[in-house]
N, CA, C and O atoms as a GROMACS GRO file, in nm:
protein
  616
    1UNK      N    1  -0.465  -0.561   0.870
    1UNK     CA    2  -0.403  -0.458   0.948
    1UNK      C    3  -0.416  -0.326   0.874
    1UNK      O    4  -0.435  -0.319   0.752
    2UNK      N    5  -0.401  -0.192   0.978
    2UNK     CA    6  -0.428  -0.089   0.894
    2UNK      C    7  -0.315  -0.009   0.965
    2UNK      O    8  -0.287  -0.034   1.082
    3UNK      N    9  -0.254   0.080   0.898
    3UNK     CA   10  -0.228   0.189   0.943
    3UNK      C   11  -0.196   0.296   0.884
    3UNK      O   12  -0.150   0.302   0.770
    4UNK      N   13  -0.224   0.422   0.982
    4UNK     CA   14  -0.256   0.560   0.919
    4UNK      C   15  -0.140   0.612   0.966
    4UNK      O   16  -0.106   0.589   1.082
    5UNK      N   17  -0.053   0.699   0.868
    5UNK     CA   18   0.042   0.780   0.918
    5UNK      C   19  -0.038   0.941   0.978
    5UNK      O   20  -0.104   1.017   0.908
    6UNK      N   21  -0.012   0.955   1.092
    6UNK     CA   22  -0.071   1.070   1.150
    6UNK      C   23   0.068   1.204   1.144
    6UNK      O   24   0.048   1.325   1.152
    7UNK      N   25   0.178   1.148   1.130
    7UNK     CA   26   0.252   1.287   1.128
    7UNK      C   27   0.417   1.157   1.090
    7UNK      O   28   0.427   1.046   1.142
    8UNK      N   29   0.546   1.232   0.965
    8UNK     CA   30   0.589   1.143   0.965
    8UNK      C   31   0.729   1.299   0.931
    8UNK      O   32   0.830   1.259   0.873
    9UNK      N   33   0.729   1.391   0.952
    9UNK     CA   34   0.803   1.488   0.962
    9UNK      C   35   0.906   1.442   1.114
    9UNK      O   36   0.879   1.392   1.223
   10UNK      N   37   1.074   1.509   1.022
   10UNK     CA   38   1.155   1.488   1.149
   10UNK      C   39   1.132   1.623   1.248
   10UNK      O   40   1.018   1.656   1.281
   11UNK      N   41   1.264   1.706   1.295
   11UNK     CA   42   1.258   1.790   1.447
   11UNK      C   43   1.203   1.884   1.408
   11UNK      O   44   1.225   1.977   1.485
   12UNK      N   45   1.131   1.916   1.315
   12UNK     CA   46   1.023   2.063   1.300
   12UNK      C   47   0.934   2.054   1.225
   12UNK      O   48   0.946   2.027   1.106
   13UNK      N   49   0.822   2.077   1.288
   13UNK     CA   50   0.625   2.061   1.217
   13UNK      C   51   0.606   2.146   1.096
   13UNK      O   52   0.674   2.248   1.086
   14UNK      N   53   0.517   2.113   0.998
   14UNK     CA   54   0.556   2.223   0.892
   14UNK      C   55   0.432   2.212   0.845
   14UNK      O   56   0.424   2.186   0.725
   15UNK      N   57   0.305   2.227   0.921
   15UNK     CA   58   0.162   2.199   0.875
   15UNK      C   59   0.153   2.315   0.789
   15UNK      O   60   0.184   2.431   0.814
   16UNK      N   61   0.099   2.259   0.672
   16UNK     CA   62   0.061   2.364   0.565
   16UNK      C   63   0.012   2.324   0.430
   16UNK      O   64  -0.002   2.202   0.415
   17UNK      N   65  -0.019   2.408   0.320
   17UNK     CA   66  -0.080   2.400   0.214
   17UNK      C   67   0.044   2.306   0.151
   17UNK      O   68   0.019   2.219   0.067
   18UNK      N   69   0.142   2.324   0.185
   18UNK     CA   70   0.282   2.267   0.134
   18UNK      C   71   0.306   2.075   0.151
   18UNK      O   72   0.364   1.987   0.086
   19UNK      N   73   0.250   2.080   0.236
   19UNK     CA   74   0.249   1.921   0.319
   19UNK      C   75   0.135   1.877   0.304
   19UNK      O   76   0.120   1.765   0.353
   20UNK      N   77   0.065   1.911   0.265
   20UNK     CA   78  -0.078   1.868   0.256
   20UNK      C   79  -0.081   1.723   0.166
   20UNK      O   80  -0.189   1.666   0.179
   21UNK      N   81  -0.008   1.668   0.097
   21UNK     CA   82   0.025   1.537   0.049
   21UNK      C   83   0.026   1.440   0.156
   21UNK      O   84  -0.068   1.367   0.188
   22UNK      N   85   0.196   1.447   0.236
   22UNK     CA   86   0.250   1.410   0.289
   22UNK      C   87   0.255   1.470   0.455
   22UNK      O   88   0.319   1.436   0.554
   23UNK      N   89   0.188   1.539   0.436
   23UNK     CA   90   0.137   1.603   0.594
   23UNK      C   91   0.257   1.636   0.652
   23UNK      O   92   0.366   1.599   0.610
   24UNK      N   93   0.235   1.720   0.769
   24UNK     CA   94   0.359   1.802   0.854
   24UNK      C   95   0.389   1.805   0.998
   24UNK      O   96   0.475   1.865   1.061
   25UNK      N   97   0.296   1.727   1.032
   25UNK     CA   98   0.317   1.678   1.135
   25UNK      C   99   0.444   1.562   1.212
   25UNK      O  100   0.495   1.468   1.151
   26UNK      N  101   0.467   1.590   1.324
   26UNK     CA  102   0.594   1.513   1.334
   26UNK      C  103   0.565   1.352   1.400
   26UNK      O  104   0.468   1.349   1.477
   27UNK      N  105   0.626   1.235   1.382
   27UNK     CA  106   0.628   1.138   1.424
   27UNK      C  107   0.515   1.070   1.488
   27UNK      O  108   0.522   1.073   1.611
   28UNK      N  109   0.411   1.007   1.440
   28UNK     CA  110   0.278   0.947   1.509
   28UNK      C  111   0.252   0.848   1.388
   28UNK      O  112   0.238   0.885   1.271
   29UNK      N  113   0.246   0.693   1.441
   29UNK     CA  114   0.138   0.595   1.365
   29UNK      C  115   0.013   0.551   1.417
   29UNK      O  116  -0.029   0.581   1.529
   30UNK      N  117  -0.029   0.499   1.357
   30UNK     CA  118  -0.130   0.442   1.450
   30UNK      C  119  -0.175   0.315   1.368
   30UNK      O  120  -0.233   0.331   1.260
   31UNK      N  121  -0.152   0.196   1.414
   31UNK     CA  122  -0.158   0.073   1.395
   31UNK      C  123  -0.291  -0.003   1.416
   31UNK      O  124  -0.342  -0.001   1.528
   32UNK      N  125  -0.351  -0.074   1.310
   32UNK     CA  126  -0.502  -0.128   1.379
   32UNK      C  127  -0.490  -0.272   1.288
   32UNK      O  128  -0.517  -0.299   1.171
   33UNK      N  129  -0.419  -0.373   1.434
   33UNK     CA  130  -0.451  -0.486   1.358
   33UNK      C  131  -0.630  -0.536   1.369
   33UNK      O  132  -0.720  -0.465   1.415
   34UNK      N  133  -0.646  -0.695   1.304
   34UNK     CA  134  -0.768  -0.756   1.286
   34UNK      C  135  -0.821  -0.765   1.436
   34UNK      O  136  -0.943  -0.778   1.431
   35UNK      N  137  -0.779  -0.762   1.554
   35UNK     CA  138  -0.825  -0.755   1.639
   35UNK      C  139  -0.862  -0.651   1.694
   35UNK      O  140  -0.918  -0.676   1.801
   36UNK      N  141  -0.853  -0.491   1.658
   36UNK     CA  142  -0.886  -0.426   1.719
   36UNK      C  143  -0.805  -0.314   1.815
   36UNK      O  144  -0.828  -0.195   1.836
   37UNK      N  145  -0.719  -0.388   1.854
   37UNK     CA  146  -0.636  -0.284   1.946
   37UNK      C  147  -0.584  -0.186   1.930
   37UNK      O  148  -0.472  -0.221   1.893
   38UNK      N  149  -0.587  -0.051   1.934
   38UNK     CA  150  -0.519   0.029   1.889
   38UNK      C  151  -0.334   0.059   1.914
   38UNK      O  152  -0.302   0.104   2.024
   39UNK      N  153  -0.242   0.038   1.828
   39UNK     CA  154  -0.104   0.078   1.880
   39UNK      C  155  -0.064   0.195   1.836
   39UNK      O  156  -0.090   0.223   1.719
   40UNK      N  157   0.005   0.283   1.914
   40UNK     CA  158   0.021   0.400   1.842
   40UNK      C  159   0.204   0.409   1.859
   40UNK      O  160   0.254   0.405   1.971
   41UNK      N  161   0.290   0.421   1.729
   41UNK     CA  162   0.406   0.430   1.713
   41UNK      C  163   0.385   0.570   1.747
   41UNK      O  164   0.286   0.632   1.707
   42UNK      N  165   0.505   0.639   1.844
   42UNK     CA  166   0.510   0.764   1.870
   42UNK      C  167   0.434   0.866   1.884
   42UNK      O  168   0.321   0.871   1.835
   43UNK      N  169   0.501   0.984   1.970
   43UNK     CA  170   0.390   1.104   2.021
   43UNK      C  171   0.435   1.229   1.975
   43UNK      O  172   0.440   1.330   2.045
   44UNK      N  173   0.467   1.222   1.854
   44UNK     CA  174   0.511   1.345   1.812
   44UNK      C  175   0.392   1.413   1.775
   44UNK      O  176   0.292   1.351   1.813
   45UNK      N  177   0.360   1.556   1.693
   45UNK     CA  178   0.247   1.571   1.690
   45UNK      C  179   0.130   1.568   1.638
   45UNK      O  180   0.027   1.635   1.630
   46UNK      N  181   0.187   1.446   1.597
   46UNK     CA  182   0.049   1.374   1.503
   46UNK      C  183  -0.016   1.328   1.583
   46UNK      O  184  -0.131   1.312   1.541
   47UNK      N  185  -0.001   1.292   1.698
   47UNK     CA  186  -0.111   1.242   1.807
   47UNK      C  187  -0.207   1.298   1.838
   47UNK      O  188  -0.307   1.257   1.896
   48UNK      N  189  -0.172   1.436   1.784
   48UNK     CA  190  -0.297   1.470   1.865
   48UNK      C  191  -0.414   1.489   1.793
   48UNK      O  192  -0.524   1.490   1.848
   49UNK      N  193  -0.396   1.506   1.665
   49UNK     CA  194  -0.514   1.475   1.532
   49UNK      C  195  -0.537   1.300   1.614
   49UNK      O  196  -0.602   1.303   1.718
   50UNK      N  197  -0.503   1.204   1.581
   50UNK     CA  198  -0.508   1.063   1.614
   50UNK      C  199  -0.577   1.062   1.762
   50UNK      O  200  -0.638   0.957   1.786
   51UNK      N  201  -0.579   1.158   1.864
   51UNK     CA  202  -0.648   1.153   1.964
   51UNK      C  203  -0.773   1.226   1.971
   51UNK      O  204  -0.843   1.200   2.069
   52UNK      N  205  -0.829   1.334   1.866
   52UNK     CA  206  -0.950   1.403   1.818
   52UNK      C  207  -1.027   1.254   1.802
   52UNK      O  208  -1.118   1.212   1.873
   53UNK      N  209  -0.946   1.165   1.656
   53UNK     CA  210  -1.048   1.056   1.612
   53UNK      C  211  -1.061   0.941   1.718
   53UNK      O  212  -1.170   0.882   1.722
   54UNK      N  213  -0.959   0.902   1.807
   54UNK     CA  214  -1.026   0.850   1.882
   54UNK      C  215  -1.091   0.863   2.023
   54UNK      O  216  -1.074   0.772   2.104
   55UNK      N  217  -1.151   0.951   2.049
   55UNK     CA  218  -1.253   1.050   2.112
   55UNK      C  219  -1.380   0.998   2.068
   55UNK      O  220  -1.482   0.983   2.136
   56UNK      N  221  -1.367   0.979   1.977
   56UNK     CA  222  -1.567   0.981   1.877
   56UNK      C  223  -1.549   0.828   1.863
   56UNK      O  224  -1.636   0.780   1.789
   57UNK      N  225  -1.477   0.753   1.903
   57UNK     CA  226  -1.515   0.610   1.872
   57UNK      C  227  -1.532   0.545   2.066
   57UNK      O  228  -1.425   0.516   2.120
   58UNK      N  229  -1.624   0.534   2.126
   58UNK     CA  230  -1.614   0.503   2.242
   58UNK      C  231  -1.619   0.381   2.328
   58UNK      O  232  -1.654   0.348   2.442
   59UNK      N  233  -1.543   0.304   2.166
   59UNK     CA  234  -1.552   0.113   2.237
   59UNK      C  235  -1.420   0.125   2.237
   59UNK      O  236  -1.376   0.012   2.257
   60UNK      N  237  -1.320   0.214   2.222
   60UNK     CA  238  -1.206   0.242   2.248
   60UNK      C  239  -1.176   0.241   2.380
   60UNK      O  240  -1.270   0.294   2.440
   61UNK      N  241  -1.041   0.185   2.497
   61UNK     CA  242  -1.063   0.241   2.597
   61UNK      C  243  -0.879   0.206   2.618
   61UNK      O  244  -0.806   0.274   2.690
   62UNK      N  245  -0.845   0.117   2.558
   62UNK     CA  246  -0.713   0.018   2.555
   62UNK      C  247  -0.589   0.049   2.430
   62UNK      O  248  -0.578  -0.009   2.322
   63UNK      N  249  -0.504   0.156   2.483
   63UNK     CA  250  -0.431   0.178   2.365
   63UNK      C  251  -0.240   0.179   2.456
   63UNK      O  252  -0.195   0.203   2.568
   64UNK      N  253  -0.195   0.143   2.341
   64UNK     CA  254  -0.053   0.136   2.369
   64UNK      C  255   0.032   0.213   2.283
   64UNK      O  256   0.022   0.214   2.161
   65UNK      N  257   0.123   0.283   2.357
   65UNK     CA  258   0.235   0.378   2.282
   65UNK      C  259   0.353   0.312   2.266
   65UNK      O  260   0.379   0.233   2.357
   66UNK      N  261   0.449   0.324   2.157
   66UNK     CA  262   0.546   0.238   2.118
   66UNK      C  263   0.646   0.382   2.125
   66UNK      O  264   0.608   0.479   2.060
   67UNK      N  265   0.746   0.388   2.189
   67UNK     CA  266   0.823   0.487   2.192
   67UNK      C  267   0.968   0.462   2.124
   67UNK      O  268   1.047   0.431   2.213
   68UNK      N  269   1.012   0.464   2.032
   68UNK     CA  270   1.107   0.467   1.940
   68UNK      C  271   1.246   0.509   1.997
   68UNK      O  272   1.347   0.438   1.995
   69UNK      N  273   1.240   0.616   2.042
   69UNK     CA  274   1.318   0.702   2.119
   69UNK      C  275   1.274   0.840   2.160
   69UNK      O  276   1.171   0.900   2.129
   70UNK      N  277   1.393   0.881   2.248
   70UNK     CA  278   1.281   1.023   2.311
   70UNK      C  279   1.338   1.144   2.270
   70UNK      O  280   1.366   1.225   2.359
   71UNK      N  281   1.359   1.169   2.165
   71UNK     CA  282   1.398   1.307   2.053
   71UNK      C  283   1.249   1.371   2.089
   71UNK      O  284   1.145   1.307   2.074
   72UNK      N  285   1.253   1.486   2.130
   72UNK     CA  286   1.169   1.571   2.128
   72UNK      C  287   1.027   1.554   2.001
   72UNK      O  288   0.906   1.542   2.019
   73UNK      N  289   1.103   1.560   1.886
   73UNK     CA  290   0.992   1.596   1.772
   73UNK      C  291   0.895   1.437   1.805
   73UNK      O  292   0.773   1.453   1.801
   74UNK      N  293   0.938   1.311   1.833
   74UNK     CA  294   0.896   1.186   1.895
   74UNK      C  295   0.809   1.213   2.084
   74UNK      O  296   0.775   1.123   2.160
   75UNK      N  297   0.799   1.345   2.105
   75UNK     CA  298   0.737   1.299   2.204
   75UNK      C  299   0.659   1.457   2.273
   75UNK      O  300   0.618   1.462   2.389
   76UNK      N  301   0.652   1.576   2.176
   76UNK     CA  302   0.610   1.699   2.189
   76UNK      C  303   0.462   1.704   2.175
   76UNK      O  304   0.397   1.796   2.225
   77UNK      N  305   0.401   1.598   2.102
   77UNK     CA  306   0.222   1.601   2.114
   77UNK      C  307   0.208   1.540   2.191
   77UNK      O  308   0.091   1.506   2.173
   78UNK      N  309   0.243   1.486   2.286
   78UNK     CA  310   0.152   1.391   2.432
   78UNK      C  311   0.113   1.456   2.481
   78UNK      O  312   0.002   1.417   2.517
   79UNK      N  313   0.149   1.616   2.538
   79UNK     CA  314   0.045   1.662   2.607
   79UNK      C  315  -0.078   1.715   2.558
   79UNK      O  316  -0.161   1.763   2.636
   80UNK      N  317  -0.100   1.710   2.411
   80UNK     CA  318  -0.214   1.773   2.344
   80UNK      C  319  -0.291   1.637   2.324
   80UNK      O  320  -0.384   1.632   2.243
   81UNK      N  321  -0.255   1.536   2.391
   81UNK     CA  322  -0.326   1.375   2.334
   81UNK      C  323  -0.431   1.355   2.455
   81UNK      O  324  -0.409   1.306   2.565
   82UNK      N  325  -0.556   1.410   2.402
   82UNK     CA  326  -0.705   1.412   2.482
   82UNK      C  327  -0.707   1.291   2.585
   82UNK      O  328  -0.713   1.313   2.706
   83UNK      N  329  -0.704   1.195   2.545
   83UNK     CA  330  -0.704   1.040   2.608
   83UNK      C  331  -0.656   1.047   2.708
   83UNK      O  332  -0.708   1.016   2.815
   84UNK      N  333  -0.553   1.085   2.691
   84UNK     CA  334  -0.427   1.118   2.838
   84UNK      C  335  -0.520   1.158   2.955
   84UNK      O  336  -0.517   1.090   3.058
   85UNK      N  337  -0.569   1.220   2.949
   85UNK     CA  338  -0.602   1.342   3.023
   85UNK      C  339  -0.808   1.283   3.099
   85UNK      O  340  -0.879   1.342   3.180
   86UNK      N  341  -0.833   1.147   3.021
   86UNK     CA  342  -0.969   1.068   3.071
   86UNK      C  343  -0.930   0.975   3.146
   86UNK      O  344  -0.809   0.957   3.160
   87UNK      N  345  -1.030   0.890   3.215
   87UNK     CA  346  -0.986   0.828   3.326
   87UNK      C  347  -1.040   0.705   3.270
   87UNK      O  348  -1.048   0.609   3.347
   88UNK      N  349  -1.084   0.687   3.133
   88UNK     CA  350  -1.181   0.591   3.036
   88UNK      C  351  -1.088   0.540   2.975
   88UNK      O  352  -1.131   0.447   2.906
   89UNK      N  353  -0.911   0.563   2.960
   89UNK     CA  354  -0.853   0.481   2.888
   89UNK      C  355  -0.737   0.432   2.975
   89UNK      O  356  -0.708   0.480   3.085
   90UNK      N  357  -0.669   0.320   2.910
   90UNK     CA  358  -0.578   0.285   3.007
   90UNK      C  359  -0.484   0.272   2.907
   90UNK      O  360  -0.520   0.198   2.816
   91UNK      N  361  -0.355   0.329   2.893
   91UNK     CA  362  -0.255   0.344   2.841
   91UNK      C  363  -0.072   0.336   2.869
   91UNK      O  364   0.012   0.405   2.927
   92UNK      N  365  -0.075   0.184   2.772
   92UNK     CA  366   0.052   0.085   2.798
   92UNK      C  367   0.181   0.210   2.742
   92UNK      O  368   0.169   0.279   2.641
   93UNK      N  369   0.267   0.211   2.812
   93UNK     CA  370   0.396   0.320   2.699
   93UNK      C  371   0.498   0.160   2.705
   93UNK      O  372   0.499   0.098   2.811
   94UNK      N  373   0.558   0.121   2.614
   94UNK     CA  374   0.669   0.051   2.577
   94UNK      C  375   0.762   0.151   2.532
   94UNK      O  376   0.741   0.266   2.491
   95UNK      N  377   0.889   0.075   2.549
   95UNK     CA  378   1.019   0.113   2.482
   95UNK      C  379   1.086   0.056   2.477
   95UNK      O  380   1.058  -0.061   2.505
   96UNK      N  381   1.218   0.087   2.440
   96UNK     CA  382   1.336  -0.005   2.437
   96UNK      C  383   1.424  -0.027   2.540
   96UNK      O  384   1.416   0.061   2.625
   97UNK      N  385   1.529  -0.139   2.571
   97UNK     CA  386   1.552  -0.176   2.684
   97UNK      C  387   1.698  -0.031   2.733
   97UNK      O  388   1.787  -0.054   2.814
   98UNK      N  389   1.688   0.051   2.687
   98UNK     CA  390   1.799   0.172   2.725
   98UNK      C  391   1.650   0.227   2.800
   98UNK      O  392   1.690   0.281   2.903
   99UNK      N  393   1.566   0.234   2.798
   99UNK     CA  394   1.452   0.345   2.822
   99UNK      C  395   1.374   0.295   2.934
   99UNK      O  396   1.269   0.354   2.962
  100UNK      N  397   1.407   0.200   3.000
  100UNK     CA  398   1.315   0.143   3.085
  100UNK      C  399   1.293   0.168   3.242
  100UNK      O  400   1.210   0.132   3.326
  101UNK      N  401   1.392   0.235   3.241
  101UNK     CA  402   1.377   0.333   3.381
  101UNK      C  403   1.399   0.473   3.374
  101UNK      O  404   1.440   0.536   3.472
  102UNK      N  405   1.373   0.532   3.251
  102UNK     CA  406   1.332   0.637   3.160
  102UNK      C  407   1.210   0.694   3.141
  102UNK      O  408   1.179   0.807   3.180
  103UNK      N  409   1.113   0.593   3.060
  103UNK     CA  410   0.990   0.640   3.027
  103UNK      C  411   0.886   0.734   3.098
  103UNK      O  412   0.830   0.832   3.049
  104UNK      N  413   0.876   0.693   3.195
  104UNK     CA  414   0.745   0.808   3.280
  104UNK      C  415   0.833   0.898   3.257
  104UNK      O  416   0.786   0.965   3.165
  105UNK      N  417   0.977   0.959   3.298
  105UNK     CA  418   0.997   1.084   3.306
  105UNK      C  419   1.015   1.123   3.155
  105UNK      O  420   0.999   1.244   3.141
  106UNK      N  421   1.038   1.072   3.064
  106UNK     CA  422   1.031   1.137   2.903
  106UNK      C  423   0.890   1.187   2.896
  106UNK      O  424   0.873   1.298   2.845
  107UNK      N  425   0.798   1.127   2.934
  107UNK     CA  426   0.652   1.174   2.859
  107UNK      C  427   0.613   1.289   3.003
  107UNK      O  428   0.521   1.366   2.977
  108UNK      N  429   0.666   1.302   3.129
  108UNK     CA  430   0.624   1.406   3.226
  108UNK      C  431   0.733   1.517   3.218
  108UNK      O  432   0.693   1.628   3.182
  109UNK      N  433   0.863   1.503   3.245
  109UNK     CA  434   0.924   1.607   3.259
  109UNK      C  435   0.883   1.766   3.162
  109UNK      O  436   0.890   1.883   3.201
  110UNK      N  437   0.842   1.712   3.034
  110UNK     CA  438   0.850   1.798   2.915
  110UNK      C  439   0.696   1.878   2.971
  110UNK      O  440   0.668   1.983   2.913
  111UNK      N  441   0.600   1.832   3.079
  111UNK     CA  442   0.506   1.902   3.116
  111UNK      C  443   0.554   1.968   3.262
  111UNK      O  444   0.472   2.014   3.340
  112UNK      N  445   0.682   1.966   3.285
  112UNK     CA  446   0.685   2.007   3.410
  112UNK      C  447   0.694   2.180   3.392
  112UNK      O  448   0.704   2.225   3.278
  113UNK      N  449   0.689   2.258   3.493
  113UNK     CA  450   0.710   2.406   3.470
  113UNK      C  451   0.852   2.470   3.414
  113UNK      O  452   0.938   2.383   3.401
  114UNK      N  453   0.883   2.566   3.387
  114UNK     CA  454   0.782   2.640   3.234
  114UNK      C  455   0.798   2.631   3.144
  114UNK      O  456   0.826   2.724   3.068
  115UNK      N  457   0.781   2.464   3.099
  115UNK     CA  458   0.766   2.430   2.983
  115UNK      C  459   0.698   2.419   2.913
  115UNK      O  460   0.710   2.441   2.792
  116UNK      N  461   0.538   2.354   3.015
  116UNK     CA  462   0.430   2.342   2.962
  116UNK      C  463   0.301   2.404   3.079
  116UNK      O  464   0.333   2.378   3.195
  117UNK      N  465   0.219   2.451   3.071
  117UNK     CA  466   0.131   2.485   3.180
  117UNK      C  467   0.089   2.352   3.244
  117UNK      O  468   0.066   2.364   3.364
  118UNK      N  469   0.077   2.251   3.204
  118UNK     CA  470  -0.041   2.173   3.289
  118UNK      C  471   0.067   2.050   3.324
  118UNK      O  472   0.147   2.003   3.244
  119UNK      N  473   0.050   2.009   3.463
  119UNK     CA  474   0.115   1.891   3.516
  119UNK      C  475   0.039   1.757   3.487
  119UNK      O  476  -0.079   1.727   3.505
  120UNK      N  477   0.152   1.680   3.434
  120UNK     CA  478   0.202   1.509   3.398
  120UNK      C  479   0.036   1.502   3.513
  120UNK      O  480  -0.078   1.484   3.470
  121UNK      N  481   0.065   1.517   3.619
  121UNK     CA  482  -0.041   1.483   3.712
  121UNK      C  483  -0.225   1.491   3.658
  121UNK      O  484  -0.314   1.408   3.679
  122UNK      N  485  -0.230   1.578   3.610
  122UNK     CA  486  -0.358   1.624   3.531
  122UNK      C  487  -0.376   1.488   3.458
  122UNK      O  488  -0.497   1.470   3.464
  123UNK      N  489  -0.324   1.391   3.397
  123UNK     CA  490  -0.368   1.331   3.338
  123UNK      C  491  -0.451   1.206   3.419
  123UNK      O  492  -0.418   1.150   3.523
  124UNK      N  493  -0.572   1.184   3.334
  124UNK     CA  494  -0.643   1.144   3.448
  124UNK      C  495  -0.603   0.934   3.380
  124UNK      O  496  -0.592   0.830   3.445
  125UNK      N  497  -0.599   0.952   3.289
  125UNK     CA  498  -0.566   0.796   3.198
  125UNK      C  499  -0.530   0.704   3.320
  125UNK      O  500  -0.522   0.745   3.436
  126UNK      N  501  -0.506   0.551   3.275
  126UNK     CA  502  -0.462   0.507   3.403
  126UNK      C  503  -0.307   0.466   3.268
  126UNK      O  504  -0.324   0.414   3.157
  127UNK      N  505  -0.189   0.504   3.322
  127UNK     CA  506  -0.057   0.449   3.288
  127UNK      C  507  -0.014   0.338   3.298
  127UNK      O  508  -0.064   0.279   3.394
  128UNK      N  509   0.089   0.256   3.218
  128UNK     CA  510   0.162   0.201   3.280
  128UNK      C  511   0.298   0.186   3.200
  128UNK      O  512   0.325   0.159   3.083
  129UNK      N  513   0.359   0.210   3.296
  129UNK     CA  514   0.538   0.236   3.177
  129UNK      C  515   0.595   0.167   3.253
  129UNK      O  516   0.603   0.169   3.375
  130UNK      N  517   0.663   0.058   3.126
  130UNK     CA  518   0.801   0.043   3.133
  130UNK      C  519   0.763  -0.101   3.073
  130UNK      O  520   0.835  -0.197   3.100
  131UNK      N  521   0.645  -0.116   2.989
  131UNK     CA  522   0.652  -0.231   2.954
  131UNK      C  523   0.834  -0.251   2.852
  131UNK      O  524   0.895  -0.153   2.810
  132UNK      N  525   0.869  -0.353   2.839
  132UNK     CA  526   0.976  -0.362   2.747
  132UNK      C  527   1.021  -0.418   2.605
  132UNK      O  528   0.929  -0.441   2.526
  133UNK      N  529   1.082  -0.430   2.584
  133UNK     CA  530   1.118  -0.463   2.439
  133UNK      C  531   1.231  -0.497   2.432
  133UNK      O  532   1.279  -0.424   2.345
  134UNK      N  533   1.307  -0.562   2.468
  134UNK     CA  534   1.424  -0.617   2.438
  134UNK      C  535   1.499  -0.693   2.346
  134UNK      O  536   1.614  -0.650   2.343
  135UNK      N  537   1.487  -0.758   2.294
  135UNK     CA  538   1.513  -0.861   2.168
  135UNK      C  539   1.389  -0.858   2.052
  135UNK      O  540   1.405  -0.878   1.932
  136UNK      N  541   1.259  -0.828   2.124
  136UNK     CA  542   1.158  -0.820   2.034
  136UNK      C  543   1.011  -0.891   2.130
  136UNK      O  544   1.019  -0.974   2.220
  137UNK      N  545   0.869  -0.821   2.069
  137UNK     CA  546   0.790  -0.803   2.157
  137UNK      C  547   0.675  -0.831   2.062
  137UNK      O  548   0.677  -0.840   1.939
  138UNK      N  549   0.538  -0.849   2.179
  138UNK     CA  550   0.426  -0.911   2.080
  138UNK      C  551   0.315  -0.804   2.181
  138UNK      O  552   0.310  -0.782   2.302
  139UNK      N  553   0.238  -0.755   2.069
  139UNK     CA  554   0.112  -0.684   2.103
  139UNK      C  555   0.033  -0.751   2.008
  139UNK      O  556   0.042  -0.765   1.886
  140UNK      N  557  -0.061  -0.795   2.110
  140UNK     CA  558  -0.146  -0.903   2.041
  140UNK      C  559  -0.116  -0.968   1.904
  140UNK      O  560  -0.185  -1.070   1.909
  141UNK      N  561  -0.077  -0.968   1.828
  141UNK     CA  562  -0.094  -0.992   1.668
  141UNK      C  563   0.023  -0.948   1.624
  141UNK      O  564   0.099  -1.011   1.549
  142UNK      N  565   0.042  -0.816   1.679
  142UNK     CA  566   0.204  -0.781   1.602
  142UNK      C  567   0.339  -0.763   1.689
  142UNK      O  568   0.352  -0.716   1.802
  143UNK      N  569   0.408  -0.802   1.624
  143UNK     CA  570   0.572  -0.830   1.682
  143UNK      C  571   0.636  -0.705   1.628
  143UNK      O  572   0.617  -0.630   1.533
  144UNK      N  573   0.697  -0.712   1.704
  144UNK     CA  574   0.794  -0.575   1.706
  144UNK      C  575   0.939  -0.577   1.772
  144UNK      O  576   0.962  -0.590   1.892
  145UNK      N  577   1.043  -0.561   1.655
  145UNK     CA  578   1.188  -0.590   1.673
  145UNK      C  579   1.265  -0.487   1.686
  145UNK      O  580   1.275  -0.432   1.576
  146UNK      N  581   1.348  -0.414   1.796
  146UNK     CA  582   1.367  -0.296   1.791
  146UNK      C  583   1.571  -0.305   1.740
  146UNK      O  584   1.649  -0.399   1.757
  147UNK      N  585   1.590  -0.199   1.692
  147UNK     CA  586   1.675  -0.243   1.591
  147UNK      C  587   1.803  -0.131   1.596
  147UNK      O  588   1.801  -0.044   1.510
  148UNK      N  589   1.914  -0.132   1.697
  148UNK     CA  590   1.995   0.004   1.603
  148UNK      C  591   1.989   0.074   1.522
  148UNK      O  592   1.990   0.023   1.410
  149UNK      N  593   1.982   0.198   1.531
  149UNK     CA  594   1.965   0.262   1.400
  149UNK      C  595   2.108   0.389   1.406
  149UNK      O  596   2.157   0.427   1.513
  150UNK      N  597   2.155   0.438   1.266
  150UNK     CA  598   2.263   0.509   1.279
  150UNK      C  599   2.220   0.668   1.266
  150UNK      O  600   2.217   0.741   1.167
  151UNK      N  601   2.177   0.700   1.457
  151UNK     CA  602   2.068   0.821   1.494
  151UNK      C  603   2.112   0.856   1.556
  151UNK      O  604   2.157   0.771   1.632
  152UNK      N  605   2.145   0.997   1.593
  152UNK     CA  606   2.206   1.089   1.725
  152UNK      C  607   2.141   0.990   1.803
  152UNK      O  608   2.032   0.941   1.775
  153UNK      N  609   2.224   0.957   1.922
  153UNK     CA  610   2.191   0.861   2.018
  153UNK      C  611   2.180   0.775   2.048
  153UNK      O  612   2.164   0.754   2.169
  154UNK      N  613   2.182   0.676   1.960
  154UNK     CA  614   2.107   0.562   1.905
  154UNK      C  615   2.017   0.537   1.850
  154UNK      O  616   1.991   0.420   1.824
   0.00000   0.00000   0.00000
């Protein structure tokens, strides 16, 4: 298994000569077990570096977003995430079982007007939200246990 932290900053980006260790980007993993699949923990805005590289790899087409929760700094690069926006990928969003008649509107509202210029609609990807997570979940190879945490909100 591999994974690359693409952005691991909390509610404000701080790209710079300063972060350049530990980078400044906010909330994005990206998970690559032995099989291949790409999972991507969160859309903060590390996604969208993580959606440049997978652009140039084109046996790519199958990726899934793991949504943690929907704090802004967790979900402000989706609309800069290229993929979104092709009709070549098909893209699973999971979350947790508070979020499940939630999700499409966390990742669209924040593109609705005048927040963002371009409409949720523009994206050409094929979606599908609301996969769930409730007690704990399997993407191909890896399990995933979602867990209280002591976080504005939960």
């Amino acid at each position: 298994m591999k994974v690359i932290i693409w952005g691991c900053r909390g509610s404000i980006t701080t790209p710079g000569k300063d972060t350049l260790r530990y980078g400044g980007n906010s909330t994005c993993l990206e998970i690559r077990p032995r099989e291949g699949r790409v999972v991507i923990v969160d859309a903060g805005s590390g996604i969208r570096l993580l959606g440049k590289k997978l652009m140039k790899d084109t046996s790519i087409n199958d990726l899934c977003i793991i949504l943690t929760h929907a704090h802004w700094d967790h979900l402000s690069g989706f609309p800069f995430f290229v993929p979104a926006y092709l009709d070549r990928y098909e893209i699973n969003i999971y979350g947790g079982p508070k979020a499940q008649k939630s999700l499409k509107k966390y990742f669209s509202k924040q593109m609705d007007l005048p927040f963002f210029p371009v409409d949720f609609n523009v994206m050409k990807a094929n979606f599908k939200f609301g996969y769930k997570c409730l007690n704990s979940g399997t993407i191909g190879l890896i399990e995933f246990i979602p867990v209280p945490l002591s976080h504005p909100n939960g």
